[in-house]
N, C-alpha and C positions, 0 to 999 in steps of 0.2 A: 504493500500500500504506500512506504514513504517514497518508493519512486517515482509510483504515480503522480503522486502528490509533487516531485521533484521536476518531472516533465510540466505537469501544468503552469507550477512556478517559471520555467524555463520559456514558455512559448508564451506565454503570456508578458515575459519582461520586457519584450519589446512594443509592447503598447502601453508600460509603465507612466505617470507621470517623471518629469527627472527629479530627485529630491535633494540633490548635491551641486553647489555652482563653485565652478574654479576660475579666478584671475589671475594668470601665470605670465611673466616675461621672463623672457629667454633673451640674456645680455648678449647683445652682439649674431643676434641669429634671425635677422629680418627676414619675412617671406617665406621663412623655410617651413619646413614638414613637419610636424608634431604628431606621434601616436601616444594612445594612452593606454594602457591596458588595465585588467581586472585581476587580482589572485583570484583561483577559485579555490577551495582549501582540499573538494574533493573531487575538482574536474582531473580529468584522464585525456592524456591523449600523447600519442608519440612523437606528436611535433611541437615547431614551437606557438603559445598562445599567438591568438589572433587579436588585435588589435581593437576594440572596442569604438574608437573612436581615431577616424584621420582627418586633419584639416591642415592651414597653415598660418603662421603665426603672421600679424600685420607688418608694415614696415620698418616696424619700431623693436619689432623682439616679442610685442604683446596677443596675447589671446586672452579669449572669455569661454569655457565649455561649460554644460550641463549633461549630468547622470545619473540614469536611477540604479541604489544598490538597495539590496535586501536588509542589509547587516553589516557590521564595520568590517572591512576588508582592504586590503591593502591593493595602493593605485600608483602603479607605476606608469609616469608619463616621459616620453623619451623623445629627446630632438637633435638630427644632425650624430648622433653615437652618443651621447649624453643622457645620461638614464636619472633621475631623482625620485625618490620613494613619499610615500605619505599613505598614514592610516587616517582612513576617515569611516565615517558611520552614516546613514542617512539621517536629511536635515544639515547638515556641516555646510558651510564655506569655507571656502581655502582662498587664502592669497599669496603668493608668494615669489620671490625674484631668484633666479636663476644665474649668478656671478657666470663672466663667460667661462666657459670650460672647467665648470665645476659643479662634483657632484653633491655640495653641501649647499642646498635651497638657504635662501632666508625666508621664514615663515613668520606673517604678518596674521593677525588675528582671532580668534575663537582657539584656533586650532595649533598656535607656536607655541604655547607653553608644552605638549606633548609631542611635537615635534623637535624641540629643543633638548629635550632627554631621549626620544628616539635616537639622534642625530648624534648626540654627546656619549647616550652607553654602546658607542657603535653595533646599536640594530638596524642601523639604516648607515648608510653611505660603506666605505670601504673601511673593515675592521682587522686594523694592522694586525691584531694579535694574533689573525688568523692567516695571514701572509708571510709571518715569521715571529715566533717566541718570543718573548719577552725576555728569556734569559737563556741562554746556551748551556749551562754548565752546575745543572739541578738533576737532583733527582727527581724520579719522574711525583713522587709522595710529596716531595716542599710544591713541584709548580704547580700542582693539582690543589695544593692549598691556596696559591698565592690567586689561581682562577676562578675558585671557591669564593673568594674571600671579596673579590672583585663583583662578582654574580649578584651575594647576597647586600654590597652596600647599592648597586643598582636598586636591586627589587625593594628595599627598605628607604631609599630615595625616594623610588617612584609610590611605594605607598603615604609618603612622606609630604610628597610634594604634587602630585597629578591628584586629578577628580576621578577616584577609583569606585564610581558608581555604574560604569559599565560594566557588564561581566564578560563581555566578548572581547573588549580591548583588554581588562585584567588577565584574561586568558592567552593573549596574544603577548603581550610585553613577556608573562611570566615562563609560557613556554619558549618564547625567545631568550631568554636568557638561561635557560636549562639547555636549549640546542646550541647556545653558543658556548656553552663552557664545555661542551662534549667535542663540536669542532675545535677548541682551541688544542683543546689537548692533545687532540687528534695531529696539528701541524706538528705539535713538540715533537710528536712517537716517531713525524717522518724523517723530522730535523735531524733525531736520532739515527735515521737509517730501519726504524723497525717497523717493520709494515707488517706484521704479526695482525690478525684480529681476535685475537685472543686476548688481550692486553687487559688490567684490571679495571679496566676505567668501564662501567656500565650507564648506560646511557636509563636515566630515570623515567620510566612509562608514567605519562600522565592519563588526565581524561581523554574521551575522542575528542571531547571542545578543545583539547592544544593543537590539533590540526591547523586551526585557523593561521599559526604561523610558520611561515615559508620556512623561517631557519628552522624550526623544530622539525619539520616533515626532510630539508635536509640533512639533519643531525642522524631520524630515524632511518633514510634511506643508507647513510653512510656506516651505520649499526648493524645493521640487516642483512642489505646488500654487496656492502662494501669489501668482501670478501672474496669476491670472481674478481678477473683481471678489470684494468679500471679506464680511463682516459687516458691514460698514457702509453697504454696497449698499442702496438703495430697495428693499425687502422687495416695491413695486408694479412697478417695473419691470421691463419685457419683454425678456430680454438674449438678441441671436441675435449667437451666436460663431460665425465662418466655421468651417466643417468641418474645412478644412486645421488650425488654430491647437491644436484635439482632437487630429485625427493626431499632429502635430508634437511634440505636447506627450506624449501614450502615447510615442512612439518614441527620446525622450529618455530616459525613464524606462528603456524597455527596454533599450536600450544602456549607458544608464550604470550599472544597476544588476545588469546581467547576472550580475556576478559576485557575487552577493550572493542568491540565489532565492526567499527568504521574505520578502526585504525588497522586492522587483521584484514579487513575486506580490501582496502586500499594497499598494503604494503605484498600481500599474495598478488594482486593485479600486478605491480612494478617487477614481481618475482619473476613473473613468468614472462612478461615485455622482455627483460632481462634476457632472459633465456633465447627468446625471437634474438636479438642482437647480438647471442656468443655464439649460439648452437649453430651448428651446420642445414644449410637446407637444402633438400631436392627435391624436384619436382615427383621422381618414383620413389622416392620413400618420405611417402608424410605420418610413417608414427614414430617419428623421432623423438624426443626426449623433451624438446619443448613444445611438440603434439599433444605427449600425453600430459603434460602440464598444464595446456590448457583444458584438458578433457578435464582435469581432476578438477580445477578452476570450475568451470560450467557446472558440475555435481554440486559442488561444495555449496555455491552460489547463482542459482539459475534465475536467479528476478534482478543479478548486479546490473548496474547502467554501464559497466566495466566490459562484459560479457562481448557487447557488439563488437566496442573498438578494438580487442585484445583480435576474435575471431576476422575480423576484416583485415586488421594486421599481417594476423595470420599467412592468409590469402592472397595479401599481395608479396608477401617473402618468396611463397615457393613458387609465382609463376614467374617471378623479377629474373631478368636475363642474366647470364651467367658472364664476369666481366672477363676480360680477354688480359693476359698476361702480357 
């Protein structure tokens, strides 16, 4: 039934009223192209989102948009390769100026005071500590304190100092800050050279409401999935993971997250995408290993809105031409 429910929310949003207005200039970026996009906390899809809104900015740098959202959500608007972040909720206005060629907005009214700690406990813009350690030459127990320790004067800030009468932003700051102390740590182990995922650092399972933010659902993917070759893999090479190592790896997933149903139902989805983008495909043999992954996928979950795009995926893997050496 909540998908039904999901779909009508969905076809119906574009006859919404808009309930969010944005005044934005972009220093230095006359006439040019502006897209904005939407997080969705539990859309799917194998590519990258689509842009919700394209226009172009007046001759001055300036725009004016309008947008309906459901719930606070994070809206990334991007111009000329320039990306800046902002949570907003419906009802919000945002205003804000754009320094040229920089990712840190100044944010003007209703809305700067939580942009101003967004921006400050770097959950928005580029967060050095996850580009490189704070300190090279720790044990791994002192940095995990020293990331700890940083976490909780954020979250004690921001209950401190923000209006914590949303629950959907409360849940979004604080699971942001639980995925970023799990990525941080995560650079130290690489700085180290250890790319182990066994390491003791356990990534803390919240409610399905921590979805709502990007870094937490990064944190989790980099928990879960992070374990098969990654981005830095030979883009050429041929990877055949035994079977079992898929199983093993769904069946952790499902048990550990059992208690958690939207976070288990979305993180088995990426498992298996996973799998589409290691596994070997052919055209004469489609019960390969990330076949029967989606099969088990479809059993498990046969009303998921995951189901179609996993299965169309699919589809288009094994009749995609085969590249020439």
């Amino acid at each position: 039934m909540r998908y039904l429910l999901l779909l009508l929310v969905c076809s119906l949003r574009s006859y919404a009223q808009p309930n969010v207005h944005i005044q934005g200039y972009f220093e230095g970026f006359p006439s040019s192209q502006y897209q904005i996009f939407l997080d969705t906390p539990l859309g799917f899809s194998p590519y990258d989102p689509e842009a919700v809104l394209k226009e172009r900015t007046d001759e001055s740098g300036c725009f004016k948009a309008d947008l309906c959202i459901e719930s606070p959500q994070k809206v990334t608007i991007e111009c000329l390769g320039y990306r800046v972040d902002f949570l907003l909720k419906p009802n919000d206005t945002l205003y804000f100026v754009n320094p040229s060629r920089s990712s840190f907005p100044v944010v003007k009214g209703p809305t700067a005071r939580l942009h101003q700690f967004l921006y400050g406990s770097l959950l928005f813009g580029q967060d050095s500590l996850r580009r490189k350690p704070l300190f090279q030459h720790m044990s791994l127990e002192d940095y995990s304190f020293v990331i700890n320790d940083l976490a909780t004067e954020s979250a004690e800030r921001f209950q401190r100092e923000q209006d914590t009468t949303n629950r959907q932003i409360n849940a979004y700051v604080l699971a942001s800050l639980e995925g970023q102390k799990y990525l941080r740590k995560q650079t130290y182990l690489r700085s180290l050279g250890d790319l182990s995922k066994n390491e003791s650092i356990s990534l803390k399972t919240m409610d399905d409401e921590a979805l709502i933010s990007d870094i937490y659902r990064e944190a989790l993917y980099s928990r879960w999935l992070g374990f098969l070759p990654g981005p830095f893999m030979n883009r050429n090479m041929v990877v055949q993971i035994d079977s079992t190592v898929w199983e093993a790896r769904y069946n952790s997933i499902y048990e550990g997250l059992r208690k958690f149903p939207q976070t288990r139902e979305l993180m088995l989805a990426k498992i298996v995408q996973r799998a589409f983008s290691l596994a070997h495909f052919s055209p004469e043999k489609e019960n390969t290993a990330a076949g029967k992954l989606l099969e088990r996928f479809k059993e498990d979950f046969p009303e998921s809105p995951y189901c179609n795009a996993l299965h169309q995926e699919f589809l288009a893997r094994l009749i995609r031409p085969k590249t020439k050496n």
